[in-house]
PyMOL Python script that loads the backbone (N, CA, C, O; Angstrom):
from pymol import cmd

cmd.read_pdbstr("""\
ATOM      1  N   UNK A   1     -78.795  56.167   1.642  1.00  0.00           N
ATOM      2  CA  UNK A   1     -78.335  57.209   0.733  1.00  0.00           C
ATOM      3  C   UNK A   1     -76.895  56.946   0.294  1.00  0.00           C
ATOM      4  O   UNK A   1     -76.634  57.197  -0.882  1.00  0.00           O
ATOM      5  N   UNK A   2     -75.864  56.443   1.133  1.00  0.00           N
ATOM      6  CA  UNK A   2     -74.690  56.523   0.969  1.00  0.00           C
ATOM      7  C   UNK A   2     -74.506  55.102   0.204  1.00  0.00           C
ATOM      8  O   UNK A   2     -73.380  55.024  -0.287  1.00  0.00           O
ATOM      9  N   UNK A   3     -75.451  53.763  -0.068  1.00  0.00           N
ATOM     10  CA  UNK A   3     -75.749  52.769  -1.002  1.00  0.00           C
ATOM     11  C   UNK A   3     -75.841  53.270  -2.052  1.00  0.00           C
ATOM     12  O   UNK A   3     -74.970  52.951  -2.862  1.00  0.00           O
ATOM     13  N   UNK A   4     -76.889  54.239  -2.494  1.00  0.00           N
ATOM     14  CA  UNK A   4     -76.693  54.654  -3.517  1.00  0.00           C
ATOM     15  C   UNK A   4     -75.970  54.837  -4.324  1.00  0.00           C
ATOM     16  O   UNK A   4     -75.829  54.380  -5.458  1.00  0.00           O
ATOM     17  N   UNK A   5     -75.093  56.063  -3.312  1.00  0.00           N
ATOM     18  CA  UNK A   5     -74.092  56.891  -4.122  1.00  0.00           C
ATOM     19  C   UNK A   5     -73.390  55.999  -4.529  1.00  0.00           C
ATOM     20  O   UNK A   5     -73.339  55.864  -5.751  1.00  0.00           O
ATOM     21  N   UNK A   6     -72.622  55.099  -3.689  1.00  0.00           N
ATOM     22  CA  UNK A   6     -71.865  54.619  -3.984  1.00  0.00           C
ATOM     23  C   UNK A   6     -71.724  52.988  -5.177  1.00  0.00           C
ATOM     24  O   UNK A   6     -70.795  52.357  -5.680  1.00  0.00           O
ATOM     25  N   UNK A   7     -73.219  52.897  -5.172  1.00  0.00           N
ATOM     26  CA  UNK A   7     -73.664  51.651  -6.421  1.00  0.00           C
ATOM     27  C   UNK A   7     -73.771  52.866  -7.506  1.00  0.00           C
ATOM     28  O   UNK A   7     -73.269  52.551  -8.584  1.00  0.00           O
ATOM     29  N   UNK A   8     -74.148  53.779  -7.475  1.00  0.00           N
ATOM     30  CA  UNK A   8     -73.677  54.766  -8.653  1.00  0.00           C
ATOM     31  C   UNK A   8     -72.723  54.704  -8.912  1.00  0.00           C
ATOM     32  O   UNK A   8     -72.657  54.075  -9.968  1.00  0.00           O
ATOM     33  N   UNK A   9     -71.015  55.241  -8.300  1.00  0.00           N
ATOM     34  CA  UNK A   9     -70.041  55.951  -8.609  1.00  0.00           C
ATOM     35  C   UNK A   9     -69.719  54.420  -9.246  1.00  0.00           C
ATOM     36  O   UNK A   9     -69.066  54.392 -10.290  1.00  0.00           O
ATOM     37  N   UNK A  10     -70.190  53.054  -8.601  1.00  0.00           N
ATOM     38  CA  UNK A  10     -69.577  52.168  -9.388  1.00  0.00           C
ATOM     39  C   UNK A  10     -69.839  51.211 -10.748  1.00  0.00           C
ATOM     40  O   UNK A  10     -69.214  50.356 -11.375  1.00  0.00           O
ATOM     41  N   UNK A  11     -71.455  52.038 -10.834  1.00  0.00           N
ATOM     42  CA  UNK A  11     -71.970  51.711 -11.724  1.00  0.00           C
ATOM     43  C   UNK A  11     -71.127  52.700 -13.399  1.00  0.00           C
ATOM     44  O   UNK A  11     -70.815  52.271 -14.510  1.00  0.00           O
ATOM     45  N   UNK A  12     -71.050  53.975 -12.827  1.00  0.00           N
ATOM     46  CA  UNK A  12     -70.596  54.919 -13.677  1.00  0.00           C
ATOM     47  C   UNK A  12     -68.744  54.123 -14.276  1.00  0.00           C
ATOM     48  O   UNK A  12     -68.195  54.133 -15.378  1.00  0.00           O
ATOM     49  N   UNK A  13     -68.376  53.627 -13.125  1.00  0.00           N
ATOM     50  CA  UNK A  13     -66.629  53.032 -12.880  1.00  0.00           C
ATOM     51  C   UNK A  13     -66.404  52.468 -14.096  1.00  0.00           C
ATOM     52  O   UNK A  13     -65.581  52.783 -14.956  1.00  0.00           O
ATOM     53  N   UNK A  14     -67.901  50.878 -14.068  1.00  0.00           N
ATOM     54  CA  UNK A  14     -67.520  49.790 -14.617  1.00  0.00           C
ATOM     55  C   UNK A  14     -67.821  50.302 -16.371  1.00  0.00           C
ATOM     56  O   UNK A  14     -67.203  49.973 -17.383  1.00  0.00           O
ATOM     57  N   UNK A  15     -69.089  51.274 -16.195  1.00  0.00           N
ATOM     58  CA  UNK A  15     -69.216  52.011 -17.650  1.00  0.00           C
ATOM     59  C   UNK A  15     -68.356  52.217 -18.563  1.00  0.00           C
ATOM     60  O   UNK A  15     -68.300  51.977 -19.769  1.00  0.00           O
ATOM     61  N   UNK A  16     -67.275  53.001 -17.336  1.00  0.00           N
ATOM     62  CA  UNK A  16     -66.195  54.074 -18.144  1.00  0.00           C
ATOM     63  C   UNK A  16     -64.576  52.794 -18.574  1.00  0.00           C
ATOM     64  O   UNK A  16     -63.615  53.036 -19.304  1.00  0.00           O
ATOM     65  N   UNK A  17     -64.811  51.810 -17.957  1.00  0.00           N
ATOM     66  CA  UNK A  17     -63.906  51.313 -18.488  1.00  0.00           C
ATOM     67  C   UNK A  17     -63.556  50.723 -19.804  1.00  0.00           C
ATOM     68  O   UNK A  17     -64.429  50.283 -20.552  1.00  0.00           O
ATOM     69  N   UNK A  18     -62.527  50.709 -20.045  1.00  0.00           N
ATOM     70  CA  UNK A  18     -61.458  50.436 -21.850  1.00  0.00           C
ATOM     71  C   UNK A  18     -61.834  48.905 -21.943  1.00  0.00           C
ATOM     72  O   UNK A  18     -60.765  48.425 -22.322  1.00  0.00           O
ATOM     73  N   UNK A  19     -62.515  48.099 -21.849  1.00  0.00           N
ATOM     74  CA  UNK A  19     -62.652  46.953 -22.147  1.00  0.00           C
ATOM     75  C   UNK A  19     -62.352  46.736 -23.831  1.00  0.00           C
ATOM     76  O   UNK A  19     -61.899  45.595 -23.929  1.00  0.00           O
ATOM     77  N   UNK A  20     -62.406  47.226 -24.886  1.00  0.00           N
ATOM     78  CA  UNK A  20     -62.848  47.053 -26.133  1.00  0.00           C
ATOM     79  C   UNK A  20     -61.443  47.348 -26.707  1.00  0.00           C
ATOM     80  O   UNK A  20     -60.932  48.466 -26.650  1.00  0.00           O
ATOM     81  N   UNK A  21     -60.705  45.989 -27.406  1.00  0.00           N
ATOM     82  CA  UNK A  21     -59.480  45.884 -27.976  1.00  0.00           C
ATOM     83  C   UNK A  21     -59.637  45.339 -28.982  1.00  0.00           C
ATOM     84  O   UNK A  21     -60.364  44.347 -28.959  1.00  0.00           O
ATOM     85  N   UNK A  22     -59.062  45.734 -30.195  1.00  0.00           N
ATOM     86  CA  UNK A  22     -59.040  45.097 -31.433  1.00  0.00           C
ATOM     87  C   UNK A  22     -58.036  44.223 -31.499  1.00  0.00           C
ATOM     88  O   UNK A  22     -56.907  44.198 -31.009  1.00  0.00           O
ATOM     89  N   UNK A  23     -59.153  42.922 -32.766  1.00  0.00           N
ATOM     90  CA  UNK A  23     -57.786  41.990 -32.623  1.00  0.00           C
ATOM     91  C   UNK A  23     -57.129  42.361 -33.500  1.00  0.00           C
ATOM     92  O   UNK A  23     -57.643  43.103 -34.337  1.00  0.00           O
ATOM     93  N   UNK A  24     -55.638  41.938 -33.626  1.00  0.00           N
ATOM     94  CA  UNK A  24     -54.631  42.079 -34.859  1.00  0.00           C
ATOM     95  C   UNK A  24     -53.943  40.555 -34.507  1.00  0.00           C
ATOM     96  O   UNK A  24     -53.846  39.750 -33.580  1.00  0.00           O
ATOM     97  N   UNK A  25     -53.423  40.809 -36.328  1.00  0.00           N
ATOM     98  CA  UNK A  25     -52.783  39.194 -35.753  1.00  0.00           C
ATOM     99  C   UNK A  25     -51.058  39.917 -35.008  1.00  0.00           C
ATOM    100  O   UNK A  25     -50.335  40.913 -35.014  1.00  0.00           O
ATOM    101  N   UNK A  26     -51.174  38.733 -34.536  1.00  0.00           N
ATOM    102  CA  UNK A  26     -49.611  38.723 -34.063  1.00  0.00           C
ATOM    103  C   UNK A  26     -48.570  38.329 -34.340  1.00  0.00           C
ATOM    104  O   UNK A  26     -47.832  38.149 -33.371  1.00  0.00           O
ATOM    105  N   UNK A  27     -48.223  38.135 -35.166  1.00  0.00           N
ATOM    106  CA  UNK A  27     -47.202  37.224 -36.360  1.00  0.00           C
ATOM    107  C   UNK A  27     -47.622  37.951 -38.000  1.00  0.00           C
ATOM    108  O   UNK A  27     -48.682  38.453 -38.374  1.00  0.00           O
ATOM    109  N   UNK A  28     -46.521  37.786 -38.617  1.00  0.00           N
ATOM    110  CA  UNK A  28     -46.662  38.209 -39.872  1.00  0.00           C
ATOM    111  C   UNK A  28     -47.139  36.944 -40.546  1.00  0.00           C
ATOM    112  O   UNK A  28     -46.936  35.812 -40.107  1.00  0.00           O
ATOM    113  N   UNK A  29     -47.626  37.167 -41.374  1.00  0.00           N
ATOM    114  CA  UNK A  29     -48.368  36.346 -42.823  1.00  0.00           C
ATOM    115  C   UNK A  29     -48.024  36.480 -44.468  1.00  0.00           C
ATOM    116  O   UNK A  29     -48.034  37.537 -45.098  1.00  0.00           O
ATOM    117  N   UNK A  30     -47.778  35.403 -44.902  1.00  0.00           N
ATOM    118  CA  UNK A  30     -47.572  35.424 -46.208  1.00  0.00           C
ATOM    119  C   UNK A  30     -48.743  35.857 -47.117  1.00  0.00           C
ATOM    120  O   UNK A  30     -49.813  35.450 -46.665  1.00  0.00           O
ATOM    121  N   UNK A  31     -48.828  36.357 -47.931  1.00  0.00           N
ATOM    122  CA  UNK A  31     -49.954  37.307 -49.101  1.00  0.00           C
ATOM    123  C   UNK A  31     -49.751  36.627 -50.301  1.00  0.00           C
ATOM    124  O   UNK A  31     -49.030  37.147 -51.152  1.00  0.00           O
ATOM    125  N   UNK A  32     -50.374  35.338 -50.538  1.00  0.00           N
ATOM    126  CA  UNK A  32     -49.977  34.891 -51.710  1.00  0.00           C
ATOM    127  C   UNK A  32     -50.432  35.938 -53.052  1.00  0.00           C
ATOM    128  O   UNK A  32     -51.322  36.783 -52.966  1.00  0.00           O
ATOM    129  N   UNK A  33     -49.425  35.611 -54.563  1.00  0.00           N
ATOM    130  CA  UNK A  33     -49.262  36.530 -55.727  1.00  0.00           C
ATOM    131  C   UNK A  33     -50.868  36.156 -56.059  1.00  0.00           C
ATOM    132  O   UNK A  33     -51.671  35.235 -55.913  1.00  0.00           O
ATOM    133  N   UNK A  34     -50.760  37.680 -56.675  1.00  0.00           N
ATOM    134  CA  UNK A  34     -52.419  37.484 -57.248  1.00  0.00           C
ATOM    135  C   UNK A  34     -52.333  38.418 -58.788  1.00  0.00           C
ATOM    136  O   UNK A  34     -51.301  38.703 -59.395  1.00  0.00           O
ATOM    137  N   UNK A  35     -53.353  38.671 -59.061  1.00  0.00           N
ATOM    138  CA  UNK A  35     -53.172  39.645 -60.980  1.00  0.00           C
ATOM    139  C   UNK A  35     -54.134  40.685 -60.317  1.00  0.00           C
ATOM    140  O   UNK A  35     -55.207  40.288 -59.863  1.00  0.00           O
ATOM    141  N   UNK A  36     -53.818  41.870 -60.256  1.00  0.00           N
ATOM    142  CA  UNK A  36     -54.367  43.218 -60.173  1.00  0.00           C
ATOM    143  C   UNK A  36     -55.231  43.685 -60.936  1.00  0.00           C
ATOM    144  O   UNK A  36     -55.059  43.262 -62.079  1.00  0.00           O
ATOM    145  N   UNK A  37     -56.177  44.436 -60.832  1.00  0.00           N
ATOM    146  CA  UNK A  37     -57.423  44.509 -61.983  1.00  0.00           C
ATOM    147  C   UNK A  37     -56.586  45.407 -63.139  1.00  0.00           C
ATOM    148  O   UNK A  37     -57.204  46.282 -63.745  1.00  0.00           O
ATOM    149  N   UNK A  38     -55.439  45.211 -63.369  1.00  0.00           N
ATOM    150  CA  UNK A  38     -55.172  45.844 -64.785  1.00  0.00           C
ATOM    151  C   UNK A  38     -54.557  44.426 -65.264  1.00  0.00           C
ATOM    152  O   UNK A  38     -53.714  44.380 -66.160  1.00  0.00           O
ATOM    153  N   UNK A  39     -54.999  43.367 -64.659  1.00  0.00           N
ATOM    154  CA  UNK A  39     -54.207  42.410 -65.504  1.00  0.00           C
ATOM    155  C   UNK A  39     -53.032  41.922 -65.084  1.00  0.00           C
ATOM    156  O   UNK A  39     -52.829  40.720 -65.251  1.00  0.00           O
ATOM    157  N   UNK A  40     -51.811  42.918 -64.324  1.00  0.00           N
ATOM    158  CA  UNK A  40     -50.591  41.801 -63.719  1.00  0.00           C
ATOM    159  C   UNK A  40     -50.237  41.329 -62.581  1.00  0.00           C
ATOM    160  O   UNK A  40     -50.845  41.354 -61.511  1.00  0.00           O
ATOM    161  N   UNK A  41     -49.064  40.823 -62.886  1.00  0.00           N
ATOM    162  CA  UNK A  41     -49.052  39.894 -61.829  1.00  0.00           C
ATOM    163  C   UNK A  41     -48.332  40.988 -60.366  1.00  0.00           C
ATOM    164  O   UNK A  41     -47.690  42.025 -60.532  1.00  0.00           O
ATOM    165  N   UNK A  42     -48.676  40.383 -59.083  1.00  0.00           N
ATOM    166  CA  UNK A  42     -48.104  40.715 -57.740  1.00  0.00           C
ATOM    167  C   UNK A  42     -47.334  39.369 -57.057  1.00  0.00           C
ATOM    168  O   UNK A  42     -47.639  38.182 -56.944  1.00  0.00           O
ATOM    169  N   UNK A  43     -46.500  39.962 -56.776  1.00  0.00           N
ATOM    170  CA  UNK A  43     -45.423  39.120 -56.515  1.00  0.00           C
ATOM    171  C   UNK A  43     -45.893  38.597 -55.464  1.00  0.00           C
ATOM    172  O   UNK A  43     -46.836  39.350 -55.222  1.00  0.00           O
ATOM    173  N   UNK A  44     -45.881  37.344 -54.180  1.00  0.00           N
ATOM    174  CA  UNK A  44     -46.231  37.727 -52.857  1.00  0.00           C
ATOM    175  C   UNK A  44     -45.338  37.771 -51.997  1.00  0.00           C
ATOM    176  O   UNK A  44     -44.268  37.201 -52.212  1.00  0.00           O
ATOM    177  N   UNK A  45     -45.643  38.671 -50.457  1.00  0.00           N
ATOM    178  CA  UNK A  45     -44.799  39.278 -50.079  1.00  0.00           C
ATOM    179  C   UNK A  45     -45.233  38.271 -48.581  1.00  0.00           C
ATOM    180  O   UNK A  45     -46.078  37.383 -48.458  1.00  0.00           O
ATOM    181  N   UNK A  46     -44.176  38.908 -47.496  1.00  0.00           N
ATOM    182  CA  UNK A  46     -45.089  38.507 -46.359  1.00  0.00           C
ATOM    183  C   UNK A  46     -45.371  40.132 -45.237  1.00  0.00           C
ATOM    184  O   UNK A  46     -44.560  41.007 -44.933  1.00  0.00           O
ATOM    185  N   UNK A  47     -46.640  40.001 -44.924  1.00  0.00           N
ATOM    186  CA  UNK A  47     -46.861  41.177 -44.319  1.00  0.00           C
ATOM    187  C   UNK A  47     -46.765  40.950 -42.812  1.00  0.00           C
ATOM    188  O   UNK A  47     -47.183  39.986 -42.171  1.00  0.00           O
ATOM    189  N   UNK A  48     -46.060  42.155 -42.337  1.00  0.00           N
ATOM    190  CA  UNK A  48     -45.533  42.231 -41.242  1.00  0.00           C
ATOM    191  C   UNK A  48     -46.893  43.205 -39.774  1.00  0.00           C
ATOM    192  O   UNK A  48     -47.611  44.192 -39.936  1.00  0.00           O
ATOM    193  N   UNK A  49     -46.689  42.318 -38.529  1.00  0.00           N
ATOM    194  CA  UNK A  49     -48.350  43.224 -37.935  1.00  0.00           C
ATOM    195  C   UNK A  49     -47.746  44.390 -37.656  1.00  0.00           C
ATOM    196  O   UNK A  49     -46.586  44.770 -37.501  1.00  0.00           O
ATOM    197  N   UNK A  50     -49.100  44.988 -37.622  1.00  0.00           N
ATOM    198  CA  UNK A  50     -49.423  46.771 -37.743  1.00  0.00           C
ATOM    199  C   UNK A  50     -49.028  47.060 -36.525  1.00  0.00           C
ATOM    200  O   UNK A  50     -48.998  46.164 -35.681  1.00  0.00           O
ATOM    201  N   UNK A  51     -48.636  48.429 -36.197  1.00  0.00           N
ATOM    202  CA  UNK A  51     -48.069  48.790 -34.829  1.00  0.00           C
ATOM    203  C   UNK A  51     -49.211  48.929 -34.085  1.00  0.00           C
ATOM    204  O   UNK A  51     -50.211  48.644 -34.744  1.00  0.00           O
ATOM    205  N   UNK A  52     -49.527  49.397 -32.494  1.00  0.00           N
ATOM    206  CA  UNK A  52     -49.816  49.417 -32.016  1.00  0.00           C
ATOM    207  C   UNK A  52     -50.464  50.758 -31.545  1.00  0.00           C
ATOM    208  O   UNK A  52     -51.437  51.050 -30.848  1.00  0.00           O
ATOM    209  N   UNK A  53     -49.493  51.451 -32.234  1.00  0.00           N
ATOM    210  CA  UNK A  53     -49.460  53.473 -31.861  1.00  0.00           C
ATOM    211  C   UNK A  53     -50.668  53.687 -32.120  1.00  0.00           C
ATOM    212  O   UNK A  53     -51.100  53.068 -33.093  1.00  0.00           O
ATOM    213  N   UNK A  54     -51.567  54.541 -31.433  1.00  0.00           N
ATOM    214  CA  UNK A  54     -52.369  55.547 -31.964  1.00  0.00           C
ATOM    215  C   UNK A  54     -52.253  55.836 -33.272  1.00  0.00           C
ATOM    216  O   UNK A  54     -53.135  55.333 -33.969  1.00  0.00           O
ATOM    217  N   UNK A  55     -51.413  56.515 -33.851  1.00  0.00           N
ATOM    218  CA  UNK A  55     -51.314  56.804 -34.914  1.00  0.00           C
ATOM    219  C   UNK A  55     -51.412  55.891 -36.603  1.00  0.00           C
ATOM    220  O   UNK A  55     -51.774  56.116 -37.758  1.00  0.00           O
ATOM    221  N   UNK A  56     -50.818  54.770 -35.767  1.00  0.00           N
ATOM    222  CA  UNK A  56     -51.017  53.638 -36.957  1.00  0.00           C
ATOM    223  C   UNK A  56     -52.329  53.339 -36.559  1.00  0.00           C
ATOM    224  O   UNK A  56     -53.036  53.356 -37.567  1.00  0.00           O
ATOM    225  N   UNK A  57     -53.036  53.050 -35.470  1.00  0.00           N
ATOM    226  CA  UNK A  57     -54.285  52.447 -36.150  1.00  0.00           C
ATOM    227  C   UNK A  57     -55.367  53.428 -36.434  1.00  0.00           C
ATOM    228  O   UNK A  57     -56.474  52.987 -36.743  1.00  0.00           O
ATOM    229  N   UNK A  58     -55.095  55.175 -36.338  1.00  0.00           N
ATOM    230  CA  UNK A  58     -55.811  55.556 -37.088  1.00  0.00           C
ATOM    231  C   UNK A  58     -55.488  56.155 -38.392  1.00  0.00           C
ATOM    232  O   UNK A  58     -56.184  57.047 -38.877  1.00  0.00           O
ATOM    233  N   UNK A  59     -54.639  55.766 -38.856  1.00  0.00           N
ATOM    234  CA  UNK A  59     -53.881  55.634 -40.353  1.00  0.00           C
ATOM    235  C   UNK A  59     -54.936  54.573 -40.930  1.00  0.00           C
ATOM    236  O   UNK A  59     -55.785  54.772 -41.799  1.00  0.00           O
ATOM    237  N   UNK A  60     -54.617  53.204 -40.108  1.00  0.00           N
ATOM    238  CA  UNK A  60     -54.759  52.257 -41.170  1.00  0.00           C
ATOM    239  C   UNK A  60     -56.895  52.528 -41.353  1.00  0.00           C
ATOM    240  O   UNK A  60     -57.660  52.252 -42.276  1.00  0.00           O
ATOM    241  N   UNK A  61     -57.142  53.203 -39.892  1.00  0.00           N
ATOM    242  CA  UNK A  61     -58.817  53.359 -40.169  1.00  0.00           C
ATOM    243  C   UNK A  61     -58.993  54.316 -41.490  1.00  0.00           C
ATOM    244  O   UNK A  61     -59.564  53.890 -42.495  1.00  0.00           O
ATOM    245  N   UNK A  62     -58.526  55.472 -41.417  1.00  0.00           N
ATOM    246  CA  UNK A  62     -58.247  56.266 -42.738  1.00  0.00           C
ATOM    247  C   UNK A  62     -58.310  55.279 -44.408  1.00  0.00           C
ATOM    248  O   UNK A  62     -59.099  55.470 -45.333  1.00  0.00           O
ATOM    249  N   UNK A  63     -57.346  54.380 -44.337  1.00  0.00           N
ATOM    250  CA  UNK A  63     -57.105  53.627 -45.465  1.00  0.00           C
ATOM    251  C   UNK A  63     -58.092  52.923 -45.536  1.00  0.00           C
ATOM    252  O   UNK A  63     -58.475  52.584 -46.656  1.00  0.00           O
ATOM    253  N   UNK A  64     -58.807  52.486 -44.359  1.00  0.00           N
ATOM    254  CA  UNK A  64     -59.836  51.591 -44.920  1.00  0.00           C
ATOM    255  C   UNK A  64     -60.990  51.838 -45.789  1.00  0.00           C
ATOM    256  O   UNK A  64     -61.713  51.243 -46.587  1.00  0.00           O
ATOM    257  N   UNK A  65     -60.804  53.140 -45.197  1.00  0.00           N
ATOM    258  CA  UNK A  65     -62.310  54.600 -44.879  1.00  0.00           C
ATOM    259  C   UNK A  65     -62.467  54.515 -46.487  1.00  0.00           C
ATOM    260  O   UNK A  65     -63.450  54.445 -47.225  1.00  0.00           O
ATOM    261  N   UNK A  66     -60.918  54.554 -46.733  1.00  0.00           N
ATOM    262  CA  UNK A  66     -60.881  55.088 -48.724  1.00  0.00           C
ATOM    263  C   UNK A  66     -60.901  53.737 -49.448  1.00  0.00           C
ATOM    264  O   UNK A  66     -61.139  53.921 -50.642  1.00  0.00           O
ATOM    265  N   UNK A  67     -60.729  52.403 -49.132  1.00  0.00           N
ATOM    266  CA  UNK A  67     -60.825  51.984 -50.020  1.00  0.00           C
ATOM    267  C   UNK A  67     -62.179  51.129 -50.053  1.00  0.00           C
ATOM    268  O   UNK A  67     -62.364  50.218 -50.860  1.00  0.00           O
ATOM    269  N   UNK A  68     -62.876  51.432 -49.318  1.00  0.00           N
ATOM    270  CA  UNK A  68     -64.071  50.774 -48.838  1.00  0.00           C
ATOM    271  C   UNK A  68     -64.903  52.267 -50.289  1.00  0.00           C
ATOM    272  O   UNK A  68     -65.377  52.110 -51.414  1.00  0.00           O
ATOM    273  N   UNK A  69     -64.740  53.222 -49.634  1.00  0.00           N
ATOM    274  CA  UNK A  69     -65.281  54.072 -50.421  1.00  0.00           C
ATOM    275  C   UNK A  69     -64.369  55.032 -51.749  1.00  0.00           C
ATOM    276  O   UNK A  69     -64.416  56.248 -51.930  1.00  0.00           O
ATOM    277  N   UNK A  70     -63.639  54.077 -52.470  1.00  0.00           N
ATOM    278  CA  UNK A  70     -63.036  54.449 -53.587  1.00  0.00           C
ATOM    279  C   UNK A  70     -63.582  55.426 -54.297  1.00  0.00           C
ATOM    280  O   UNK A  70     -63.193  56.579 -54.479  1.00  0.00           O
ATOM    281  N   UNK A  71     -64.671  54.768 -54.744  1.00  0.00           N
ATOM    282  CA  UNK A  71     -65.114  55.512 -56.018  1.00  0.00           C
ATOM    283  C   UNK A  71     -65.848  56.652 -56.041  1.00  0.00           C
ATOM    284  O   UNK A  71     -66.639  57.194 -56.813  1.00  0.00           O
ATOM    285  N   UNK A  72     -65.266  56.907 -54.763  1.00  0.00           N
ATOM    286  CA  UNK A  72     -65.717  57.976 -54.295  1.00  0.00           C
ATOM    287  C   UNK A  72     -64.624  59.863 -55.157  1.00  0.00           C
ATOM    288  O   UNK A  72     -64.894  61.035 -55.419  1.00  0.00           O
ATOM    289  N   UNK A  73     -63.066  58.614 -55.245  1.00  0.00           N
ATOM    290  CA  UNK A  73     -62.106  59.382 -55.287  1.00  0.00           C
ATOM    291  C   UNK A  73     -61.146  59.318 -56.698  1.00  0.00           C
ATOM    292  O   UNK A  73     -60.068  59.780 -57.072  1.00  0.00           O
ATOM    293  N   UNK A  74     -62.314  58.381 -57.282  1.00  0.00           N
ATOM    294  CA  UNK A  74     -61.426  57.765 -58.836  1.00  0.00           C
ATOM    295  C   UNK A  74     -62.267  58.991 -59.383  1.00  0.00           C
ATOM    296  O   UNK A  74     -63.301  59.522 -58.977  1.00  0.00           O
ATOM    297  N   UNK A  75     -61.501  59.218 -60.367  1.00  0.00           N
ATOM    298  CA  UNK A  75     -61.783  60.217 -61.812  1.00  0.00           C
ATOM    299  C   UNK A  75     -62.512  59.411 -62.501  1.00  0.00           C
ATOM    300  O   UNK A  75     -62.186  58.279 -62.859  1.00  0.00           O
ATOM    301  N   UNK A  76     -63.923  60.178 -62.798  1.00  0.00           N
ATOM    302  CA  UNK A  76     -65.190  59.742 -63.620  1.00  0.00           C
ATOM    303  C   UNK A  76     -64.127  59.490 -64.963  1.00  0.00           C
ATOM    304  O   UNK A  76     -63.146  60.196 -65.201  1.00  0.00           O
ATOM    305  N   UNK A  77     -64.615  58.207 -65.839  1.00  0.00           N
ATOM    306  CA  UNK A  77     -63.862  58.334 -67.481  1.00  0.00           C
ATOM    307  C   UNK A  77     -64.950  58.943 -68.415  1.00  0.00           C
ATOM    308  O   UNK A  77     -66.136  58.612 -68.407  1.00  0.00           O
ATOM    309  N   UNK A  78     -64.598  59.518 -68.911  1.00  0.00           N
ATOM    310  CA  UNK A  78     -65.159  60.395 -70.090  1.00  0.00           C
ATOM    311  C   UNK A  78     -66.205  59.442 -71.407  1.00  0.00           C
ATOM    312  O   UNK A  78     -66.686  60.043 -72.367  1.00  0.00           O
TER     313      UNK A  78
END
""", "prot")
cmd.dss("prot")
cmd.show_as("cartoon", "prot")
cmd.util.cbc("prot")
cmd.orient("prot")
């Protein structure tokens, strides 16, 4: 009985653990210039990695959320 419990409590242990980390890069990266769908030009910049906070990576999930599903949020044209 006390096998049990205890291949339970550690079965439940190994469950509950945080294993699952996203990668990010670790170094910033250059964004080479590109032309924007109205036609101009973007300069390129170099982008710097995303923080780490809670808060930034559910910011940047937010941003993705919208631009994955834009057209969701563009004004129909007439």
């Amino acid at each position: 009985m006390i096998k049990l419990l205890i291949s339970i409590v550690a079965l439940l242990l190994l469950g509950c653990s945080d294993i699952q980390e996203t990668n990010r890069p670790k170094k910033s990266y250059y964004v080479p210039p590109s032309i924007n769908y109205k036609g101009k030009f973007r300069k390129g910049y170099v982008r710097k990695p995303v923080s780490t906070k809670p808060s930034a990576i559910r910011n940047q999930a937010k941003s993705r959320y919208y631009y994955k599903t834009r057209g969701k949020y563009r004004r129909k044209k007439k």
